[in-house]
C-alpha positions as CSV (number, residue, x, y, z in Angstrom):
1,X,-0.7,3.9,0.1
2,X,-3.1,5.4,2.6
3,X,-6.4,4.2,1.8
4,X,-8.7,6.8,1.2
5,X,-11.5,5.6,3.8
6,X,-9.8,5.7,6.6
7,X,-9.5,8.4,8.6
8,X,-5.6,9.3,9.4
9,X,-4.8,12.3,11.1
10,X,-1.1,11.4,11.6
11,X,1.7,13.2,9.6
12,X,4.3,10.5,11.0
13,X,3.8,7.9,7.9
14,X,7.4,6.7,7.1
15,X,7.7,6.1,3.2
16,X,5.9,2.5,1.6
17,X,3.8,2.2,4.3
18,X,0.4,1.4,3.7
19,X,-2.7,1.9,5.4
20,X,-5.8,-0.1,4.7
21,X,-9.4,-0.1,4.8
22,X,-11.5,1.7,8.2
23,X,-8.8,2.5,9.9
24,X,-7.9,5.2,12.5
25,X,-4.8,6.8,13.1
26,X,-4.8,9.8,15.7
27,X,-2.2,12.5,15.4
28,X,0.5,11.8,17.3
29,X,1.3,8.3,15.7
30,X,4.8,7.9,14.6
31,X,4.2,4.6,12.2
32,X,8.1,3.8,10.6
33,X,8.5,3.2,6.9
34,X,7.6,0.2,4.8
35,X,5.0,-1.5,7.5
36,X,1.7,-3.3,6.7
37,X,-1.9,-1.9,8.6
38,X,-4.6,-3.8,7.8
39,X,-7.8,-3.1,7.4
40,X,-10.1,-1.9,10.6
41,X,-7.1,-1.0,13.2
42,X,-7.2,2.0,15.4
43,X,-4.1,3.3,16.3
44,X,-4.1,6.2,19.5
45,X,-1.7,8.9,20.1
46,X,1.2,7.8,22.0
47,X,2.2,4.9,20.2
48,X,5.5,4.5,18.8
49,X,5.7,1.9,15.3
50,X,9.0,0.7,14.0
51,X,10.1,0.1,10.4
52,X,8.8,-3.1,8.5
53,X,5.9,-4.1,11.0
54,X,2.7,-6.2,9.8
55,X,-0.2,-5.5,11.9
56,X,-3.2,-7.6,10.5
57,X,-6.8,-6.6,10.4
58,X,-8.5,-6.1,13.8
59,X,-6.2,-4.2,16.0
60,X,-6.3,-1.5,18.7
61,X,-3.0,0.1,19.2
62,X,-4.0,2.4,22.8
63,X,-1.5,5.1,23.9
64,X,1.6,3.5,26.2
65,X,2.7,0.6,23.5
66,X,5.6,0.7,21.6
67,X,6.3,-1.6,18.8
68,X,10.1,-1.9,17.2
69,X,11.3,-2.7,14.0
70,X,10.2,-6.4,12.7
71,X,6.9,-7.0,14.4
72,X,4.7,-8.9,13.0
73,X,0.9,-8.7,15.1
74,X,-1.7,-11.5,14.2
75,X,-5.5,-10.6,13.8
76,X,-7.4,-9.2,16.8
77,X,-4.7,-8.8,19.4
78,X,-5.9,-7.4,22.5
79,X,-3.3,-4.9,23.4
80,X,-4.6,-2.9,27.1
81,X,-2.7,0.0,29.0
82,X,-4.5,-0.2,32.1
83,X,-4.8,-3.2,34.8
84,X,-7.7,-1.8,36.9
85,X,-9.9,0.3,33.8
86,X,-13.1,1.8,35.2
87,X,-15.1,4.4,32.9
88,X,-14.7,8.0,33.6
89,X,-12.1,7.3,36.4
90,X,-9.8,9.7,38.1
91,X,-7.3,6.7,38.9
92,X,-6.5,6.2,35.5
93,X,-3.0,5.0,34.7
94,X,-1.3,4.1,31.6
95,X,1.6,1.2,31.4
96,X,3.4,1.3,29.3
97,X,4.1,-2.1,26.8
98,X,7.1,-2.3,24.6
99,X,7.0,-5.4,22.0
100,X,10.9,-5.5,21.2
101,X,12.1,-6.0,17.5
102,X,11.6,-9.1,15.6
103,X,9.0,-10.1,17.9
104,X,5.6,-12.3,16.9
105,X,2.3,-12.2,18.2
106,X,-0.3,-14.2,17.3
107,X,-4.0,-14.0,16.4
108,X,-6.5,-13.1,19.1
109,X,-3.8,-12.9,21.5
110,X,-4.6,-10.9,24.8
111,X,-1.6,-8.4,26.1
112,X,-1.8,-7.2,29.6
113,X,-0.2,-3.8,30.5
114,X,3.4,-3.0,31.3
115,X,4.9,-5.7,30.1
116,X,7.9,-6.2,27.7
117,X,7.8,-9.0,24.7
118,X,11.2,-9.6,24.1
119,X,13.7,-9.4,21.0
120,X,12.5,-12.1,18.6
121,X,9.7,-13.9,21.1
122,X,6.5,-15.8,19.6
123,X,3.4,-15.7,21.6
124,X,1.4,-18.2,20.4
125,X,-2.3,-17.6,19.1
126,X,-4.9,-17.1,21.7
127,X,-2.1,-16.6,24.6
128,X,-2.9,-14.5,27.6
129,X,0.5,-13.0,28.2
130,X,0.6,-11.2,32.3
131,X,4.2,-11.0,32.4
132,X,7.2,-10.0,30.6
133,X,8.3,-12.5,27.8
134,X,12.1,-13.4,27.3
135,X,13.9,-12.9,24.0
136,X,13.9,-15.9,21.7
137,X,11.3,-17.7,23.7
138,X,8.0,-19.0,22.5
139,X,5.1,-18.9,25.1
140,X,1.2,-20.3,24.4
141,X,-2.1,-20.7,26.6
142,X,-3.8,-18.8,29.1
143,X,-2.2,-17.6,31.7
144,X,0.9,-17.5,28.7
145,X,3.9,-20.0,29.5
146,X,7.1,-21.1,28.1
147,X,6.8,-23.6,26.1
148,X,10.3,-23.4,24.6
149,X,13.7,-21.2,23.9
């Protein structure tokens, strides 16, 4: 089901996916089959969206992230792409973020650029996550840490 007011301009829906209410989805989108986008996400051009992934209401999806099979992504997620953003500038450059299959992140959490989320990892609610997080490890607060494997 792709909702009729949003506006999606991708022709890489997989099959029983569903799109919700006010979103965005630019053209080159690849979204997988069977996932879940809530209402008021925008999702940009290079992004990369496995099979049977939740993303919950709230969400911008920027070019550089890739997000495997299994994924389930909380309510307002900050997702960035790059660590020293200025408007208009010729320095621009785009990491790239992979969140590996399985993988949980929780409401409002914040996701800085060029890092990996491992297979199966839960980062907890509000986390602030600057570095690459392990598989089957669990990481909370601000700056994100382990708090268990």
């Amino acid at each position: 089901m792709l909702h009729s007011s949003s506006d999606i301009q991708s022709k890489n829906i997989g099959e029983r996916t569903n799109v919700w209410q006010f979103c965005v989805v630019l053209p080159g989108a690849v979204i997988g089959n069977n996932c879940n986008i809530c209402s008021h996400c925008f999702i940009e051009n290079d992004v990369t969206i496995g099979n049977d992934v939740t993303i919950k209401c709230g969400n911008q999806i920027w070019d550089g992230i890739t997000i495997e099979d299994g994924v389930f992504i909380g309510a307002n997620v900050s997702f960035t792409n790059d660590r020293h953003p200025k408007s208009k500038s010729a320095h621009f450059s785009r990491e790239r973020t992979i969140v590996r299959s399985g993988a949980v992140i929780g409401a409002g959490a914040t996701l800085l650029p060029g890092i990996e989320i491992g297979e199966n990892a839960v980062v907890g609610a509000g986390a602030v996550v600057t570095k690459d997080v392990a598989a089957d490890t669990v990481v909370v607060g601000n700056p994100a840490r382990i708090l268990k494997k």
